[in-house]
C-alpha positions as CSV (number, residue, x, y, z in Angstrom):
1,X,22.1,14.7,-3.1
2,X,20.7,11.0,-3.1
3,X,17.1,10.7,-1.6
4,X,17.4,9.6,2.1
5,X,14.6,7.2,3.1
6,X,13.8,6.4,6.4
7,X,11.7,3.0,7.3
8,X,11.6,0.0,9.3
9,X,13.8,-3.4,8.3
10,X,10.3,-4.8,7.2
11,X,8.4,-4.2,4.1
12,X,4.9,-4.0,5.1
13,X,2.7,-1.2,6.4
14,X,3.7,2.5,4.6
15,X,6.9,1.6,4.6
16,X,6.2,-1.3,1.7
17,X,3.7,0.9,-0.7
18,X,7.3,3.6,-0.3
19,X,9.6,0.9,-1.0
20,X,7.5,-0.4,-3.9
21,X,6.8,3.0,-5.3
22,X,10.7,3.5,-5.3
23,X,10.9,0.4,-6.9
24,X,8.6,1.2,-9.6
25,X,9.9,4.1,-10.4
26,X,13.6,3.1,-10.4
27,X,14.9,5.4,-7.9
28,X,17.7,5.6,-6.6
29,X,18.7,6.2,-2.3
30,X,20.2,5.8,0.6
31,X,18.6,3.7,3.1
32,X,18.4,4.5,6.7
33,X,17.0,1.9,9.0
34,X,15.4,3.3,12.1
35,X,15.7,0.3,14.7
36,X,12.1,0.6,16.3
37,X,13.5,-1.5,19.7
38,X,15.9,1.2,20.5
39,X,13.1,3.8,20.1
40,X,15.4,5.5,17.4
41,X,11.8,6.9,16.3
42,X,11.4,8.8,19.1
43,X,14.7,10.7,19.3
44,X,14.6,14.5,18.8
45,X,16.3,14.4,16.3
46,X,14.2,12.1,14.4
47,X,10.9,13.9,15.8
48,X,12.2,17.0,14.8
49,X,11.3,15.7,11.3
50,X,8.6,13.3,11.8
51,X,6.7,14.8,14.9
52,X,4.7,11.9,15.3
53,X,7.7,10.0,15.5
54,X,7.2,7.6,13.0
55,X,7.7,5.8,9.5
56,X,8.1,6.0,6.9
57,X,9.8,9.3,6.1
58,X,12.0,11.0,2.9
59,X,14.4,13.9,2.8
60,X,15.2,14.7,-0.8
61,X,18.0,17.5,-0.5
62,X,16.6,19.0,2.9
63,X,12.8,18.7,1.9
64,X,10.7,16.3,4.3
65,X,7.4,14.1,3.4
66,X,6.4,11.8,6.3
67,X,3.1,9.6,6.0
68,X,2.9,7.2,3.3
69,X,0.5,8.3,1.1
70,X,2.0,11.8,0.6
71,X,5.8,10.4,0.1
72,X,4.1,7.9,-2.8
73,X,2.6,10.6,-4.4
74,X,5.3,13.5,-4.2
75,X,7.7,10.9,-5.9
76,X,5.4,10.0,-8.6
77,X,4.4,13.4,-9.1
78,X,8.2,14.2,-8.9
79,X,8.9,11.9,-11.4
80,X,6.6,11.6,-13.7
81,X,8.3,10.2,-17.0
82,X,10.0,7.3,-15.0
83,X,8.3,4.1,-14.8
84,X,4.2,3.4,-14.5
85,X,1.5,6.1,-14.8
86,X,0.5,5.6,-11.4
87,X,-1.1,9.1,-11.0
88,X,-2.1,10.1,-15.0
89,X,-3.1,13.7,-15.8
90,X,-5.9,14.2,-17.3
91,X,-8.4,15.2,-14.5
92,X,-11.2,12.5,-14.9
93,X,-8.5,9.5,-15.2
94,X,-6.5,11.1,-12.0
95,X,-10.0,11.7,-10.3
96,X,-11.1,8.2,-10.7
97,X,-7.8,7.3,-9.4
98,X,-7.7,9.0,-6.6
99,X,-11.6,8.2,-5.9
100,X,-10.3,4.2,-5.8
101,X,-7.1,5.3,-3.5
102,X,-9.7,7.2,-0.9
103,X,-11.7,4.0,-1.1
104,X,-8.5,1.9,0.1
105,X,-7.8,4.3,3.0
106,X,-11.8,5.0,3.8
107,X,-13.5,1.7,3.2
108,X,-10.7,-0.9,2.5
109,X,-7.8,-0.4,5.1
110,X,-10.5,0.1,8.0
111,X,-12.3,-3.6,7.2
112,X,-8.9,-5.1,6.9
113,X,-7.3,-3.6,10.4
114,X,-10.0,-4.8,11.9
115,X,-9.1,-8.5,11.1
116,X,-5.5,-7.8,11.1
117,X,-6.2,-6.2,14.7
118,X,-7.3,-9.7,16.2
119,X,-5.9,-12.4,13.8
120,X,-2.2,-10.8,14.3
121,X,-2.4,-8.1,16.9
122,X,-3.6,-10.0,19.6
123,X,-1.0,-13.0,19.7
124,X,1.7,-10.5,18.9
125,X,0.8,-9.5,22.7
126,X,0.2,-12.8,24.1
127,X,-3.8,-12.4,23.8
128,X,-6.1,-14.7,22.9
129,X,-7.8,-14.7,19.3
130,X,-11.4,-13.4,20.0
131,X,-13.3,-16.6,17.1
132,X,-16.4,-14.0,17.2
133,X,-14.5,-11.0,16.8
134,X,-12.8,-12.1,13.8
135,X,-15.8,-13.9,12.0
136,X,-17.6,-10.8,12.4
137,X,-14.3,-8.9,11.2
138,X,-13.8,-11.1,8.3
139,X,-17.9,-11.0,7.5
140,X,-17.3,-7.1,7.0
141,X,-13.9,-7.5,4.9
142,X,-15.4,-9.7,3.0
143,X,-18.8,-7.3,2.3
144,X,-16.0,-4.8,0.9
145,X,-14.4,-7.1,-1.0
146,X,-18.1,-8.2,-2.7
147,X,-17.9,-4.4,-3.9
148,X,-14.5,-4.5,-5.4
149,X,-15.6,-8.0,-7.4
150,X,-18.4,-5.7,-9.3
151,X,-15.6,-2.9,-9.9
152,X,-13.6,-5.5,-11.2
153,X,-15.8,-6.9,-13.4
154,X,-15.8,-3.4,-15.2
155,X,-12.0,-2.8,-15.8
156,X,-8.9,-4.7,-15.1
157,X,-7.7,-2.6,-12.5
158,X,-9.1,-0.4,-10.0
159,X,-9.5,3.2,-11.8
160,X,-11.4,3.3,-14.4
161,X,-15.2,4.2,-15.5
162,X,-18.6,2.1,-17.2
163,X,-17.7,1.1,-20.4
164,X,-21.4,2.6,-20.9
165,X,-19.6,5.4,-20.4
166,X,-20.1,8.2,-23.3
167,X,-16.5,8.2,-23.5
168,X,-14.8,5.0,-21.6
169,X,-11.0,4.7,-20.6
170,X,-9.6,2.4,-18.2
171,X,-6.2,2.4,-16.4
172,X,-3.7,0.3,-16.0
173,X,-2.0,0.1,-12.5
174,X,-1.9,3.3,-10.5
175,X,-1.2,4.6,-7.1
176,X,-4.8,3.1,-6.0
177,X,-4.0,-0.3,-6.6
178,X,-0.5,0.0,-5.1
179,X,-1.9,1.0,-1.9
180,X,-3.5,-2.5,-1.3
181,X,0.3,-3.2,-1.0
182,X,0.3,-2.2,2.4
183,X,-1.4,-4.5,5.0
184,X,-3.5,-6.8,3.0
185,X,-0.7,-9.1,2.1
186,X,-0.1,-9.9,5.9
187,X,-3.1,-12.0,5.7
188,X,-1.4,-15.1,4.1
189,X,1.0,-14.9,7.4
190,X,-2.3,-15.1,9.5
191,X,-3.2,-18.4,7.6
192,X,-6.3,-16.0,6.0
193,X,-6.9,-16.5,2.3
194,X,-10.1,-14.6,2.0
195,X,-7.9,-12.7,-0.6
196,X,-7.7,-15.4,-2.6
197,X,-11.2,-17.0,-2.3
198,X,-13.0,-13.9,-3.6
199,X,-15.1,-14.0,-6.9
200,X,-12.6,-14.4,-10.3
201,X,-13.0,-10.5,-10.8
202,X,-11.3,-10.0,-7.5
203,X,-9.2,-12.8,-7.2
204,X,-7.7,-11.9,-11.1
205,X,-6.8,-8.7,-9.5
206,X,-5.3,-9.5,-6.5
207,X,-3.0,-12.6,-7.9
208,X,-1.8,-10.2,-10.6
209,X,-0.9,-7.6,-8.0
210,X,0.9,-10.4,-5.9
211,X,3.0,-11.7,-9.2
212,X,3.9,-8.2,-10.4
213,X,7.5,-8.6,-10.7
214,X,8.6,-5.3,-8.8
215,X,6.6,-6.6,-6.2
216,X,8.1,-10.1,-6.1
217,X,11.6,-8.6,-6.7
218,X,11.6,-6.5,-3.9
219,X,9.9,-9.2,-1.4
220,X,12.9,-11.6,-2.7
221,X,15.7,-8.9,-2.1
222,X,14.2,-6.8,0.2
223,X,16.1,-3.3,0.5
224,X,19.7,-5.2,-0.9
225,X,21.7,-2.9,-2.4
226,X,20.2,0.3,-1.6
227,X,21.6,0.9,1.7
């Protein structure tokens, strides 16, 4: 039975770092489109599987993920000899990977829906942009973002440890850095370009993750062909 996957039209939010995490890993499913205006979230028989009514959501042959983070990780963990590493196995590689994806949710995702809150939220209601609000919001991002230019002065991508290190590895892409895949990309459509106007350490990382080709591919096609 093909993988049913359940998400908005739109690739952003958790319904991008699923569609980009299927993407990756060459997956094949069927595509179901839950039109949010109609409320087809909130149906019983769609809250009888997600009972916060939301998405994204998977049902692989009867078994149900909802919430992002756990659908990335049960396919990767699922499928582990198809495309990327994106969650390796040896314990202190997947602990440093997982210590940079709980500083996305923790520390990263909080600065930036704070911005996103009042440079996107607000005019999506008709409201007024707050100028001190998002200054302030933006000051904070970009504090995080200061953090993430000394991490990325020490290894390409996000996991990783001190090349001082007794015994030094360094990951390529993983699971953390696909999380960033989420929100922050919405920025550009607020006319924000803090992203970009990081130090080089920061900035290296963020234009790679913006021209990775899955990435670029599935923002050019969207979900084509998989419904």
């Amino acid at each position: 039975m093909v993988l049913k996957y359940y998400s908005t039209p739109f690739i952003r939010g958790g319904s991008a770092i699923v569609a980009l995490t299927l993407a990756e890993l060459k997956l094949p499913f069927e595509h179901i489109i839950l039109d949010m205006h109609a409320m087809e979230h909130k149906k019983s028989e769609y809250v009888a599987m997600h009972p916060f009514g939301q998405a994204p959501l998977i049902d692989d042959d009867g078994f149900i993920v909802y919430e992002s983070r756990a659908i990335c990780r049960y396919l990767i963990e699922k499928y582990p000899n198809q495309g990327p590493h994106l969650l390796p196995k040896g314990l202190k590689e997947r602990t440093l990977v997982e210590q940079a994806a709980a500083v996305e949710y923790a520390t990263f995702q909080p600065a930036l829906a704070a911005v996103l809150s009042e440079a996107l939220g607000k005019p999506a209601r008709g409201q007024p942009v707050d100028q001190g609000v998002l200054d302030q919001a933006l000051k904070e991002l970009s504090t995080k973002l200061d953090v993430y230019e000394v991490i990325l002065g020490k290894h390409k991508f996000l996991a990783g440890n001190d090349n001082s290190d007794p015994a030094p590895f360094e990951q390529e892409f993983t699971f953390a850095d696909l999380c960033h895949y989420a929100y922050a990309p919405m920025l550009a459509s607020a006319g924000i370009e803090i992203m970009t106007r990081k130090g080089p350490n920061f900035t290296r990382w963020w234009n790679e993750l913006m021209t990775r080709p899955t990435w670029v591919k599935l923002k050019a096609d969207g979900y084509k062909g998989k419904s």
